[in-house]
C-alpha positions as CSV (number, residue, x, y, z in Angstrom):
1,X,31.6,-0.1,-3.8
2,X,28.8,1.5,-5.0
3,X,27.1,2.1,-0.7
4,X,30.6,3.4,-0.1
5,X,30.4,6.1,-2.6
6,X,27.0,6.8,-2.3
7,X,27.8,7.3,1.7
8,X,31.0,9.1,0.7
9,X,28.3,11.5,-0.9
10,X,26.0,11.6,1.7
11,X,29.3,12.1,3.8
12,X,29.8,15.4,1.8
13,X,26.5,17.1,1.7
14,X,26.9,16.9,4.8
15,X,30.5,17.8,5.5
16,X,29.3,21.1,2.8
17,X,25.9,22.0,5.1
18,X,27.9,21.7,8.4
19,X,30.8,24.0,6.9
20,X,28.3,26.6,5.6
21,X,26.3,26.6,8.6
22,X,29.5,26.9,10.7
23,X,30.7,29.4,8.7
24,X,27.4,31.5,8.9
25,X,27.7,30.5,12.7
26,X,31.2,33.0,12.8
27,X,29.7,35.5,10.7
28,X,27.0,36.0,13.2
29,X,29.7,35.8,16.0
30,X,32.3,37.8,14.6
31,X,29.1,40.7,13.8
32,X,27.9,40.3,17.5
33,X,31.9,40.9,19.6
34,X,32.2,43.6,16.9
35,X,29.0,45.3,16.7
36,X,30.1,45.4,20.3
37,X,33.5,46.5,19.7
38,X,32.2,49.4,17.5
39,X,29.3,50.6,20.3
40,X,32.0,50.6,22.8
41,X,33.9,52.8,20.5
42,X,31.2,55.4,20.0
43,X,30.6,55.4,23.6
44,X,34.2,56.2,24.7
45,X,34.0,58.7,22.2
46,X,30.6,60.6,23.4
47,X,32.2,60.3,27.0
48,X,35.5,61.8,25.8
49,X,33.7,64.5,24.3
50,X,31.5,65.0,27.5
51,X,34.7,65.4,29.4
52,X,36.4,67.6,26.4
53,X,33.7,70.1,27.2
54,X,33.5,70.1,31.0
55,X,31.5,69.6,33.6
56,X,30.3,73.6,34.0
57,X,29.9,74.2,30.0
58,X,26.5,73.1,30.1
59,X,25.2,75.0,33.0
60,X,22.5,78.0,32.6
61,X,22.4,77.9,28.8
62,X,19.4,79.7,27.9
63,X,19.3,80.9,24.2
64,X,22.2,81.8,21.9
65,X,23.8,84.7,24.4
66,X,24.3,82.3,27.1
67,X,28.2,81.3,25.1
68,X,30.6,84.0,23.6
69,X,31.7,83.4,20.2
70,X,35.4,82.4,21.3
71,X,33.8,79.7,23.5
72,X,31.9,78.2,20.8
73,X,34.8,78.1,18.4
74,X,37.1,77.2,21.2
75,X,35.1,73.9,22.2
76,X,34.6,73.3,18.2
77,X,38.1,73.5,17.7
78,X,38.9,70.7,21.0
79,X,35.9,68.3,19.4
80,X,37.4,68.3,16.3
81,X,40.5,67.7,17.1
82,X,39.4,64.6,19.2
83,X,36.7,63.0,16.6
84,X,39.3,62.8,14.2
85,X,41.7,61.1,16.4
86,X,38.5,58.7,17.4
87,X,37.7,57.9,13.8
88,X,34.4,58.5,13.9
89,X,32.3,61.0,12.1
90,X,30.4,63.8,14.8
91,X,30.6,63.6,18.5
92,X,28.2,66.6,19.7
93,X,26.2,67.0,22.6
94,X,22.1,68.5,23.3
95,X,20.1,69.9,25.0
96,X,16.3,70.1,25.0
97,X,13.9,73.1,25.5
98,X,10.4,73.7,25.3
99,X,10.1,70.0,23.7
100,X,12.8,70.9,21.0
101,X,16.3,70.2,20.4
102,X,19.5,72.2,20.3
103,X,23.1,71.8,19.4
104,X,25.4,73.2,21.9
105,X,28.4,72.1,20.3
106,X,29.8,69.8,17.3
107,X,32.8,68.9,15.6
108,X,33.2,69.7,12.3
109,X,35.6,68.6,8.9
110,X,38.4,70.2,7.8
111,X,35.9,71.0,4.5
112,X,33.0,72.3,7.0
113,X,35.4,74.6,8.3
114,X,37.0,75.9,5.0
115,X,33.3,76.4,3.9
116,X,32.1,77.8,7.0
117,X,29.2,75.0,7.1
118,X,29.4,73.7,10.5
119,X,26.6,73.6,13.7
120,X,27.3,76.6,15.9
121,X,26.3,77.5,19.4
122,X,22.8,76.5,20.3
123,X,21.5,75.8,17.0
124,X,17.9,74.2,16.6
125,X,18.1,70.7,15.5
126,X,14.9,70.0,13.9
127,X,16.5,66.4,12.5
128,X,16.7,65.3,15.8
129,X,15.6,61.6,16.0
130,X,12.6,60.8,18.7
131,X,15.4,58.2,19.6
132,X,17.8,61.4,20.9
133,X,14.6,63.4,22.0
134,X,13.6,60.1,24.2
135,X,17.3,59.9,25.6
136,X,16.5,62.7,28.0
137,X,14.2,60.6,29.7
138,X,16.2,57.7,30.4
139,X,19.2,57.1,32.3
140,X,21.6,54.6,29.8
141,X,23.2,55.1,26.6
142,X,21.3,54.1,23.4
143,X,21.9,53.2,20.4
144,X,20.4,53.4,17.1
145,X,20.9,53.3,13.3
146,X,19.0,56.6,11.8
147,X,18.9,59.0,9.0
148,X,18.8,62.8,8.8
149,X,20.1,65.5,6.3
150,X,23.5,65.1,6.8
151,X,23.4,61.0,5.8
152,X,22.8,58.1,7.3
153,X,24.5,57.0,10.6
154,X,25.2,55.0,13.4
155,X,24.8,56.8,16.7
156,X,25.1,57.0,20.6
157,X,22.8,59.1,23.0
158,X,24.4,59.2,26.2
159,X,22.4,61.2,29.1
160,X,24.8,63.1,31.4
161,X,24.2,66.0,33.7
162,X,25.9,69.2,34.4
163,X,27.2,70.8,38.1
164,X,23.7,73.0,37.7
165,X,21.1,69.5,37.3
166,X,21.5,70.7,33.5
167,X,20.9,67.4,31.1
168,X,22.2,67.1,27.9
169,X,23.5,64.5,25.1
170,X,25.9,63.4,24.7
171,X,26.3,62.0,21.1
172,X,29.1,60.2,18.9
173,X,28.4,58.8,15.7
174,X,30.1,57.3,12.5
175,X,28.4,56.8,8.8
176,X,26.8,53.3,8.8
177,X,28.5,52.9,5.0
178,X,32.1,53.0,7.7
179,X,30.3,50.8,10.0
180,X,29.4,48.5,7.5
181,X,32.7,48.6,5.8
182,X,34.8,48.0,9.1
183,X,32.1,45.1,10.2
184,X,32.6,42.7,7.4
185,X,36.3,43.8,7.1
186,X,36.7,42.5,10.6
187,X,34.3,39.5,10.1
188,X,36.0,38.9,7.0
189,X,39.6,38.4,8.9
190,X,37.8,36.6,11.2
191,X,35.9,33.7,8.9
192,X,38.9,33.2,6.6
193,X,41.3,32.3,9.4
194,X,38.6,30.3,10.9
195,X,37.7,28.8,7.8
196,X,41.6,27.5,7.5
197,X,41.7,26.0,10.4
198,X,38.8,24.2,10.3
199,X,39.7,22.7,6.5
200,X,43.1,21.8,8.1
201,X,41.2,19.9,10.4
202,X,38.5,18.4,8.4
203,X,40.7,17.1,6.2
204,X,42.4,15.1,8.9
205,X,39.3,13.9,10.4
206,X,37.8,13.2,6.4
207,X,40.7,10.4,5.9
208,X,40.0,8.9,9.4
209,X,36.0,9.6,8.8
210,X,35.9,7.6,5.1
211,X,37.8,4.7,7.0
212,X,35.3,4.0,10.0
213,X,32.6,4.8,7.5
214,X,34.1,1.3,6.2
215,X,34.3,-0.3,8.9
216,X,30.8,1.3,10.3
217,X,29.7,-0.4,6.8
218,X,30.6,-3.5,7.8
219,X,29.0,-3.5,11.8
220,X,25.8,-2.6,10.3
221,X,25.7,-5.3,7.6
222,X,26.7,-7.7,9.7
223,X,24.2,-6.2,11.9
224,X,21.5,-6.2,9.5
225,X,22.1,-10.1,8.7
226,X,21.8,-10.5,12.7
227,X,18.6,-8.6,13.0
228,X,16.6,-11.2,9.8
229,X,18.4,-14.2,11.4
230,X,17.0,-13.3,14.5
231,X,13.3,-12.0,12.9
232,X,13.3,-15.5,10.8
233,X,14.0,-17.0,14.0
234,X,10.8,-15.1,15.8
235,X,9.0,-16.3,12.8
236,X,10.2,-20.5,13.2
237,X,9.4,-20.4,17.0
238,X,6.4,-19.1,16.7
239,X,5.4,-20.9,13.8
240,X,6.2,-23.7,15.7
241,X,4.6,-22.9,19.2
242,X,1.3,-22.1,17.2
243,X,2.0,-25.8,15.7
244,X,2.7,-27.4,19.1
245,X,-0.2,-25.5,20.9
246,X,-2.7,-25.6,18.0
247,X,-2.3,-29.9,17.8
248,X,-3.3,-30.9,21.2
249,X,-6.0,-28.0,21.5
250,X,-7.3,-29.9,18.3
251,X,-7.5,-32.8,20.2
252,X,-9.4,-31.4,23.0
253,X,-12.0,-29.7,21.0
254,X,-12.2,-32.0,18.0
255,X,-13.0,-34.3,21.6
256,X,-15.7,-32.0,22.4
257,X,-17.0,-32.1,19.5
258,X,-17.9,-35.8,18.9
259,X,-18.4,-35.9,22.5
260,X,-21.9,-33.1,21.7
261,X,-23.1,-35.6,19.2
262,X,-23.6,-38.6,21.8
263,X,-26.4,-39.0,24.7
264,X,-25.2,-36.7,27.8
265,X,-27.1,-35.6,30.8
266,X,-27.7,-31.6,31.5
267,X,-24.5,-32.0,34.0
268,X,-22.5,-33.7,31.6
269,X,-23.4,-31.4,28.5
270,X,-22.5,-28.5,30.5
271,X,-19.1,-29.2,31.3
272,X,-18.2,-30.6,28.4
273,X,-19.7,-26.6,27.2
274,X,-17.1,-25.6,29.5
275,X,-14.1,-27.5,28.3
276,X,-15.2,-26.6,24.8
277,X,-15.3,-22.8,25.4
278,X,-12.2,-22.8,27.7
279,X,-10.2,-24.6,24.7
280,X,-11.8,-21.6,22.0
281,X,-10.8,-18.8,24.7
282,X,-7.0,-20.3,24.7
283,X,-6.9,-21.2,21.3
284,X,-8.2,-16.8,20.5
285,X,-5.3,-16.1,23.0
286,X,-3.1,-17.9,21.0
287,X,-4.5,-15.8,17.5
288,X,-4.1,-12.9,18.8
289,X,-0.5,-13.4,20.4
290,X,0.1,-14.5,16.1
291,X,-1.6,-11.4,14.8
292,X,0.5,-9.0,17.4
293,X,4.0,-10.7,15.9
294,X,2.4,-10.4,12.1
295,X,1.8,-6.2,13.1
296,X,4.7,-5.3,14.9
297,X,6.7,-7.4,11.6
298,X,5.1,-5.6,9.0
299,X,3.5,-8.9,7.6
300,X,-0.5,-8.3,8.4
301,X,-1.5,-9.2,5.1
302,X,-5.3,-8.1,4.2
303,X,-7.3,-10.5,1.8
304,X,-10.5,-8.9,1.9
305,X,-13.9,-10.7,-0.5
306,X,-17.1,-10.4,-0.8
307,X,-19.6,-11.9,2.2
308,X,-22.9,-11.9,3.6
309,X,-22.6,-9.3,6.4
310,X,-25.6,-10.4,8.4
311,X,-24.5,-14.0,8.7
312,X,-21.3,-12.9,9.8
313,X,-22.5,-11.4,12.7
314,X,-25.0,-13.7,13.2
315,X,-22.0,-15.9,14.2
316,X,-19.9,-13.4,15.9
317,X,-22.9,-13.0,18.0
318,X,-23.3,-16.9,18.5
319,X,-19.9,-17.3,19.4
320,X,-19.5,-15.0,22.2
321,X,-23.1,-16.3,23.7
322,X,-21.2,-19.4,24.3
323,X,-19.3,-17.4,26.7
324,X,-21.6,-15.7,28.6
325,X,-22.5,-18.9,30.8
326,X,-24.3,-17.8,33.9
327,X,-24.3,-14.4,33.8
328,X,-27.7,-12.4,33.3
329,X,-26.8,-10.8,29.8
330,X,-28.9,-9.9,27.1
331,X,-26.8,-10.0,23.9
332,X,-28.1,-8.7,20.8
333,X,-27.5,-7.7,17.2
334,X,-29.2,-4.6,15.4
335,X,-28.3,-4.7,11.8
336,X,-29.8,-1.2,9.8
337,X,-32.0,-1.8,6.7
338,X,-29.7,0.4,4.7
339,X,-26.9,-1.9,5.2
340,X,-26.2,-4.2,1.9
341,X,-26.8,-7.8,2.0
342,X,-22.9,-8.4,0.6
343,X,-20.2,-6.3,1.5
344,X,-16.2,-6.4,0.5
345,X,-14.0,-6.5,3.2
346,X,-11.3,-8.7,5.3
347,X,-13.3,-11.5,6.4
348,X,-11.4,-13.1,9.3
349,X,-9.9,-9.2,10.2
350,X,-13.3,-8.2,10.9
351,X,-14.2,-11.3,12.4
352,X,-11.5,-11.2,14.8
353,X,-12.4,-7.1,15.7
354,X,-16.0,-8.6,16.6
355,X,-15.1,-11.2,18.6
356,X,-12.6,-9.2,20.7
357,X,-15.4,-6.2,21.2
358,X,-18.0,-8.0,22.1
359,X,-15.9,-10.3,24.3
360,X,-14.3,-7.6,26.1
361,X,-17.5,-5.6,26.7
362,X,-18.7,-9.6,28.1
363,X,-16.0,-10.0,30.2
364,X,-16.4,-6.2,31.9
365,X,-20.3,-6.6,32.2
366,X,-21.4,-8.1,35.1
367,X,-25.8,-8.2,34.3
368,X,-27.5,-5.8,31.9
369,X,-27.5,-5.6,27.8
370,X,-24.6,-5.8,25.1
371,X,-25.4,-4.4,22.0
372,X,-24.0,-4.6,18.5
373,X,-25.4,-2.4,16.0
374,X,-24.2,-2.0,12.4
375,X,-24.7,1.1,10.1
376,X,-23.6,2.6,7.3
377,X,-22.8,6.0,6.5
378,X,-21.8,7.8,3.1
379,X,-21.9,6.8,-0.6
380,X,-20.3,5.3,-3.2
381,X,-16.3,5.3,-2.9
382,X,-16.8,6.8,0.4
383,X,-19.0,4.4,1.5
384,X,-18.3,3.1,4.9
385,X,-19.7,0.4,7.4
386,X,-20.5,1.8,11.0
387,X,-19.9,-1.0,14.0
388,X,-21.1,0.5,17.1
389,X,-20.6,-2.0,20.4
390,X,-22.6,-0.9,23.3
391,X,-22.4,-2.2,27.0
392,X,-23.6,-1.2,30.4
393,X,-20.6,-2.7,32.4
394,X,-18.3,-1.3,35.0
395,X,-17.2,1.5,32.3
396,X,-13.3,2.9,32.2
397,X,-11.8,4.9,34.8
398,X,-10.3,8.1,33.2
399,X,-7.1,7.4,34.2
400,X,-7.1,4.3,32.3
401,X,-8.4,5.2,28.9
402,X,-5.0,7.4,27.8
403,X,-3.3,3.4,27.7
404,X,-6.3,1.7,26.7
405,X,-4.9,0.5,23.5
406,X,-1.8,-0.3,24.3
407,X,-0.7,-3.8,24.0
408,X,-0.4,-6.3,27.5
409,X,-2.0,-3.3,29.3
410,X,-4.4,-4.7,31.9
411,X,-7.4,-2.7,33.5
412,X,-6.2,-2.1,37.4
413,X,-8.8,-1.3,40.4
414,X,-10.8,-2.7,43.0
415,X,-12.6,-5.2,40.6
416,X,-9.0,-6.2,38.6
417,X,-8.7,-9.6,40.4
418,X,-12.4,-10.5,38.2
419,X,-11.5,-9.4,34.9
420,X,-7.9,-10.7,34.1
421,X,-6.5,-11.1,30.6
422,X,-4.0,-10.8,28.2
423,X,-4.5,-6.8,27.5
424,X,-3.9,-7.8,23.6
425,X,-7.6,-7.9,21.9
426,X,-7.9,-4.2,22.0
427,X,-4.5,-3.2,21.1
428,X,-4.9,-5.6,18.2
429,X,-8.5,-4.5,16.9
430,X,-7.2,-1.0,16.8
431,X,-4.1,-2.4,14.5
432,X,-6.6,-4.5,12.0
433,X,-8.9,-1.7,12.4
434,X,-5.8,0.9,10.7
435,X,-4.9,-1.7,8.5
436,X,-7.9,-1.1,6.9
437,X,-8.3,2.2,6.5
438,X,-10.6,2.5,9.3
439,X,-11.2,4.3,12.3
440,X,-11.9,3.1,16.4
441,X,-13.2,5.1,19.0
442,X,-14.8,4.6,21.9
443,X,-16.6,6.2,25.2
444,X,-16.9,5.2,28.8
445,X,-18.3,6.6,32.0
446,X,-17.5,4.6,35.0
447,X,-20.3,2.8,36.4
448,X,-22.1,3.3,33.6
449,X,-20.8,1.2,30.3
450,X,-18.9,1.5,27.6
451,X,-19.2,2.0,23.7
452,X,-16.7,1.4,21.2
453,X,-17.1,2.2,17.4
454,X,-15.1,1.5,14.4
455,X,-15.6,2.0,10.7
456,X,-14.0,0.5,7.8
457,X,-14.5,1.3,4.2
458,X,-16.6,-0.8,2.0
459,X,-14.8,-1.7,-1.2
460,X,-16.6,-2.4,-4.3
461,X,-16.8,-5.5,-6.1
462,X,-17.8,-6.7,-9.3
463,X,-20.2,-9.9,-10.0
464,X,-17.6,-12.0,-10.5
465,X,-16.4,-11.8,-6.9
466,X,-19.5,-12.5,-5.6
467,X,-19.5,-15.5,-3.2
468,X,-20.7,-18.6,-4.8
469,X,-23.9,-20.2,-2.9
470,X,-23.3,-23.6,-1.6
471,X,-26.6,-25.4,-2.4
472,X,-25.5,-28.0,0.5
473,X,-24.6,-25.7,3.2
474,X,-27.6,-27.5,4.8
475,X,-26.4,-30.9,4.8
476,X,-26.4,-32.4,8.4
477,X,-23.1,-34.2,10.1
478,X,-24.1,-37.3,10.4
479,X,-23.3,-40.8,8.0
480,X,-25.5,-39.5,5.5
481,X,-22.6,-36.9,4.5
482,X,-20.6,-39.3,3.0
483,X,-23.3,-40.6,1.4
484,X,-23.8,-37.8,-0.6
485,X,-20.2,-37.0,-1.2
486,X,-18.6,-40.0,-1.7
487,X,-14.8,-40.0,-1.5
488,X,-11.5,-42.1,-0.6
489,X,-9.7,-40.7,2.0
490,X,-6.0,-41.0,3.0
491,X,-5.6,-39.3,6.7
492,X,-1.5,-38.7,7.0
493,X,-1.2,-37.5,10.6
494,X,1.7,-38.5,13.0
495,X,0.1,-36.9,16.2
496,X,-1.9,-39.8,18.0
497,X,-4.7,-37.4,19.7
498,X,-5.2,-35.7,16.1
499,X,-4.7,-39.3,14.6
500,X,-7.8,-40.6,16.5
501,X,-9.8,-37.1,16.5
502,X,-9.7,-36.9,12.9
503,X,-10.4,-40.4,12.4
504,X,-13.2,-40.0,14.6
505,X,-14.5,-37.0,12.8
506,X,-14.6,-38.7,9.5
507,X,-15.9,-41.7,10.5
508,X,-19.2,-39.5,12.0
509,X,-19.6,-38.6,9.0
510,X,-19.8,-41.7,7.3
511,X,-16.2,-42.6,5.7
512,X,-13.5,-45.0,6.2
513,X,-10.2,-43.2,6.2
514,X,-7.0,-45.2,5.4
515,X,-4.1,-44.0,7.8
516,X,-0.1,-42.8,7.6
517,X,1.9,-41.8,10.5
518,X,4.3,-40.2,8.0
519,X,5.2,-38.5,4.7
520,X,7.0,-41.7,3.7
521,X,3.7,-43.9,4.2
522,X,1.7,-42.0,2.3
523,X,3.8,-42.0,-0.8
524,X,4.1,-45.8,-0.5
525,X,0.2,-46.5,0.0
526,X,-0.5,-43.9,-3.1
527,X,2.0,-45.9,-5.3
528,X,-0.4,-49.0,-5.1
529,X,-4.0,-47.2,-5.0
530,X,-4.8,-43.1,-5.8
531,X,-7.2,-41.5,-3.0
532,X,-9.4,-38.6,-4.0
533,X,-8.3,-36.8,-1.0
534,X,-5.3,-36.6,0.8
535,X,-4.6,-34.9,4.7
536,X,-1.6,-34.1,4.7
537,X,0.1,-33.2,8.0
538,X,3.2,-31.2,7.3
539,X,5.5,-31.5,10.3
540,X,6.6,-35.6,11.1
541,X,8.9,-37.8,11.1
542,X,10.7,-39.7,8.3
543,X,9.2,-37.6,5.7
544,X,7.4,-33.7,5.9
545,X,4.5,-33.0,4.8
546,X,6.0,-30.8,1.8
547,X,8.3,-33.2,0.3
548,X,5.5,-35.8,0.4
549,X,3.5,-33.7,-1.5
550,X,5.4,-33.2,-4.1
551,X,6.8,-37.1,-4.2
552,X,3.0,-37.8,-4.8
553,X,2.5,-35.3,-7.5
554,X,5.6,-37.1,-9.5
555,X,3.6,-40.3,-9.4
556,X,1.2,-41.0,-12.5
557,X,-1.8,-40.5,-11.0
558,X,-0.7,-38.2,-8.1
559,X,-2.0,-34.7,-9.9
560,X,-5.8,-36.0,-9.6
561,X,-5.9,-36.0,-5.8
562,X,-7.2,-33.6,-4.1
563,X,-4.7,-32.4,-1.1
564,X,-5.6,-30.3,1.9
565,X,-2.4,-29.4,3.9
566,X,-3.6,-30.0,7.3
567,X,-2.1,-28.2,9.5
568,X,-1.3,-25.9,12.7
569,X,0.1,-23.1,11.3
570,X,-1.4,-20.0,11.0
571,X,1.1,-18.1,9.1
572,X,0.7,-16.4,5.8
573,X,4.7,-17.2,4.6
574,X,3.8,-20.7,5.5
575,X,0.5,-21.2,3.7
576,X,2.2,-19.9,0.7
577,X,4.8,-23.0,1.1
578,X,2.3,-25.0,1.4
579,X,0.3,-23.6,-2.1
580,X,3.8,-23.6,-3.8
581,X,4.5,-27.2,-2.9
582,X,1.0,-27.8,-5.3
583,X,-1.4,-28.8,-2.0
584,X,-4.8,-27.7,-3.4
585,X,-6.7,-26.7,-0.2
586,X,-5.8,-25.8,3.6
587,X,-7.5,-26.9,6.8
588,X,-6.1,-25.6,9.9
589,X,-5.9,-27.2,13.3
590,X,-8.2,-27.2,15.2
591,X,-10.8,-27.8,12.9
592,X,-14.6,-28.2,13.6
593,X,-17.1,-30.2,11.4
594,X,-18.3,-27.4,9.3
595,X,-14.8,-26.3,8.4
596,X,-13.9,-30.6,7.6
597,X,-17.2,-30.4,6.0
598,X,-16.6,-27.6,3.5
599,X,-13.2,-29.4,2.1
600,X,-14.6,-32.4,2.1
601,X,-17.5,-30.9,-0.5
602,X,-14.5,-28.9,-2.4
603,X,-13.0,-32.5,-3.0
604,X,-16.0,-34.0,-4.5
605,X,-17.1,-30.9,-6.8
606,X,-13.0,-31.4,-7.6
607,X,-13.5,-34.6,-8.7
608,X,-16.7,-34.6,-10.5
609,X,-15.0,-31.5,-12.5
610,X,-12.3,-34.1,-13.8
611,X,-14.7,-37.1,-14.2
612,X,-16.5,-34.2,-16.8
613,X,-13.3,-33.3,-18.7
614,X,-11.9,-36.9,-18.9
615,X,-13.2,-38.4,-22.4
616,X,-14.3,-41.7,-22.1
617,X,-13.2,-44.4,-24.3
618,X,-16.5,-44.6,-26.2
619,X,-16.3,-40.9,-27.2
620,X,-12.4,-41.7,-28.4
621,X,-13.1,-44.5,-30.3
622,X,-16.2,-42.5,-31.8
């Protein structure tokens, strides 16, 4: 009830603005036909006294001799007679000699007359306007508002010609106070009747309005419900395509992976590089398609920390070297001294930006030199990091850099069939790039390379956010690993490639994982003995990963293990399910050994932390 009155409001304001502005709209119409109306009138009236006077009465005037007395009051007589049946408040005419102006004849008020005040015969008019005074160069009527010592008017200067080429004025005028009074007289008539019927009629049309504003009301919630079903449905089939796609793409790289670590010929090693990079390029596609649906839903969410800047570009750098196989590229990395060692920022956001630079400028450079170079530019809370990517590819045709950023658009020319894609990394590093405050640009001459820049604004940080070293970052993959972190390990995976790659991966590194295929096994196996840590898969059979996780945490000893939600989902909303349903760390598919090894040493510093705040029974009993 409360949207209906509120729009009933809105309704108003507007109904009030549209009535005033249409109201304003007549005024301005009805002061246009009869500003007309009232030039016509003067008009007609300087023409009627034209022809009042003759055609011959303004022929060979000369000076004050050139018209008898009789004439004068004659023609004085005939004007006054016709302005008063005009309404208006002169109508005279001119003529002009030696530069000045004279009054051949007026009419004159019954008062004028009684008091003998009135313009005779070839009087000098020195009020004459240079309005009137231009008139006798011009061959249509004009007219003006003006002022002289009889008042202030509104007039008509009409140019006419006598049998003898003479020119002269022809003039009619009225006081502007009479113009004015009769203009918003008329306009007045005018508005008020227009004003009726349009009240008459908006009062119809309010009672039919306030009804389809209800039923409008009802299209657009109903609406509204359709657009978030559909937008939570976006959200599911993705989710779930990134879960489909991510699981066997774990299985092919995990595969890789342990494949590296065993005796392989040059050949061998080389494709197996290939199948391992191809499998990175899809599973980056497959980011990026995640990170376009999170912009254009308003659900980029930014988690920026503190990080060593060098290392991370260290790795960008590394990354995209795997990529450059055969071609003759020199990639390199130019970090400035006055850079910091830490810096506060979006991690993975500036992560992904790298990666998509320096893979583009790859991908479009053929042999020569990519370059990335890293600044920094102002100070304090203004402080900002400088990226500069430099390449000497095939550059960017003018014609193609207006669209450049704009997503699925795909560079087109003779070389297009050698550079395909999905025309999403740049539209993308431009939206992280906004996200965070910061700016992208770039430069391109064909032929001769390209250079894109962005900047982002470093945050500050206190000590407490400063990353905490990992004194075993070192530690090698191998069976020594679990050596040094001992654990029991419950792998809950339903997927048989990611069953037997994860299995694989653990036992490399030196530990005997027990198994489940589902939720429902897991729970059963942690009823009879507690694991430290737990992969939990979310999506199978029988039993999710969710409700499993909370099952276990309900059983005695279920709140000291440690458990990872391991899983193919990427999406914030559902990394936040899984942190609500009390998982304690995330690993997402595909993971690598480095990633598998970092949990693994979160699980152990875990459990030592609860082995040190457990008493033991000697201190009780002491």
């Amino acid at each position: 009830m409360f949207k209906l009155k509120r729009k009933t409001w809105i309704f108003l304001l507007i109904y009030i603005v549209g009535v005033s502005g249409y109201i304003y709209y007549l005024y301005v119409e009805t002061q246009g036909i009869l500003t007309e109306n009232i030039n016509n009138k003067l008009l007609h009236a300087a023409l009627g006294a034209s022809a009042i006077l003759g055609d011959r009465y303004h022929d060979n005037l000369i000076d004050k001799q050139s018209k008898s007395e009789a004439e004068d009051w004659n023609a004085i007589q005939r004007l006054s007679s016709f302005n008063d049946s005009m309404g208006t408040a002169f109508v005279y005419s001119v003529v002009k000699r030696s530069g000045e102006a004279y009054l051949v004849s007026s009419s004159a008020s019954k008062k004028e007359i009684q008091e003998k005040n009135f313009v005779r015969f070839f009087d000098p008019y020195p009020d004459a306007s240079q309005a009137l005074l231009d008139s006798f160069e011009r061959t249509e009527p004009t007219w003006i508002d003006y002022s002289d010592h009889w008042g202030d008017f509104r007039a008509v200067f009409v140019p006419m010609k006598s049998q003898d080429g003479t020119i002269y004025i022809a003039g009619a005028e009225m006081t502007l106070a009479d113009y004015y009074q009769q203009l918003n007289q008329d306009s007045l008539h005018h508005i008020i009747l227009a004003i009726l019927v349009f009240l008459v009629f908006s009062l119809i049309r309010m009672r039919a309005h306030l009804q389809q504003l209800q039923i409008n009301e009802e299209v657009l919630n109903q609406a509204k419900n359709a657009a978030e079903d559909a937008d939570r449905s976006k959200t599911r089939f993705l989710a779930t395509m990134s879960h489909e796609i991510r699981t066997p793409m774990y299985g092919v790289i995990g595969a890789t992976e342990l494949l590296a670590r065993s005796a392989l010929n040059r050949e061998q090693s080389s494709l197996l590089q290939t199948i391992n990079t191809s499998g990175r390029t899809l599973l980056s596609l497959i980011d990026n398609i995640l990170d376009l649906a999170k912009i254009e839903a308003g659900k980029l969410e930014l988690k920026p920390r503190v990080f060593e800047v060098r290392a991370l570009v260290s790795s960008s750098i590394e990354m995209i070297r795997q990529n450059i196989q055969d071609k003759p590229i020199v990639l390199e990395a130019l970090v400035s001294p006055d850079v910091p060692p830490l810096v506060k920022t979006d991690t993975n956001c500036l992560r992904q930006i790298l990666i998509n630079l320096l893979g583009n400028a790859v991908k479009f450079t053929e042999a020569g030199k990519v370059s990335l170079m890293v600044t920094t530019s102002g100070y304090g809370t203004r402080a900002r990091l400088e990226f500069s990517i430099r390449d000497t590819g095939i550059g960017i045709p003018m014609e193609r850099q207006d669209s450049l950023f704009k997503p699925f658009a795909q560079f087109k020319g003779p070389a297009s069939q050698r550079f395909t894609g999905s025309g999403l990394g740049l539209s993308i590093c431009k939206n992280l790039v906004e996200a965070q405050q910061g700016t992208l640009s770039f430069t391109s001459q064909p032929g001769v390379g390209s250079t894109f820049s962005f900047s982002l604004p470093m945050e500050l940080f206190s000590v407490s956010e400063l990353p905490i070293r990992d004194d075993h970052a070192s530690v090698g993959f191998d069976s020594s690993f679990a050596e040094d972190y001992p654990l029991d390990i419950l792998l809950v995976e339903n997927h048989p490639v990611s069953q037997k790659v994860a299995m694989a991966m653990l036992q490399e590194l030196g530990y005997a994982p027990d198994l489940a295929s589902n939720g429902l096994e897991a729970v059963n196996q942690c009823m009879t003995s507690t694991p430290d840590i737990i992969f939990m898969d979310i999506n199978m059979p029988v039993m999710d990963g969710l409700t499993a996780i909370r099952k276990i945490r309900e059983l005695p000893l279920g709140d000291i293990c440690y458990i990872v939600a391991f899983t193919a989902s990427a999406f914030s909303s559902e990394i936040e399910r899984f942190r609500a349903a009390s998982a304690n760390d995330i690993l997402t598919k595909p993971a690598n050994f480095q990633a598998l090894s970092r949990v693994l040493q979160r699980a152990a510093n875990y459990r030592q932390q609860l082995q040190a705040s457990t008493p033991t029974m000697d201190t009780i009993s002491g």
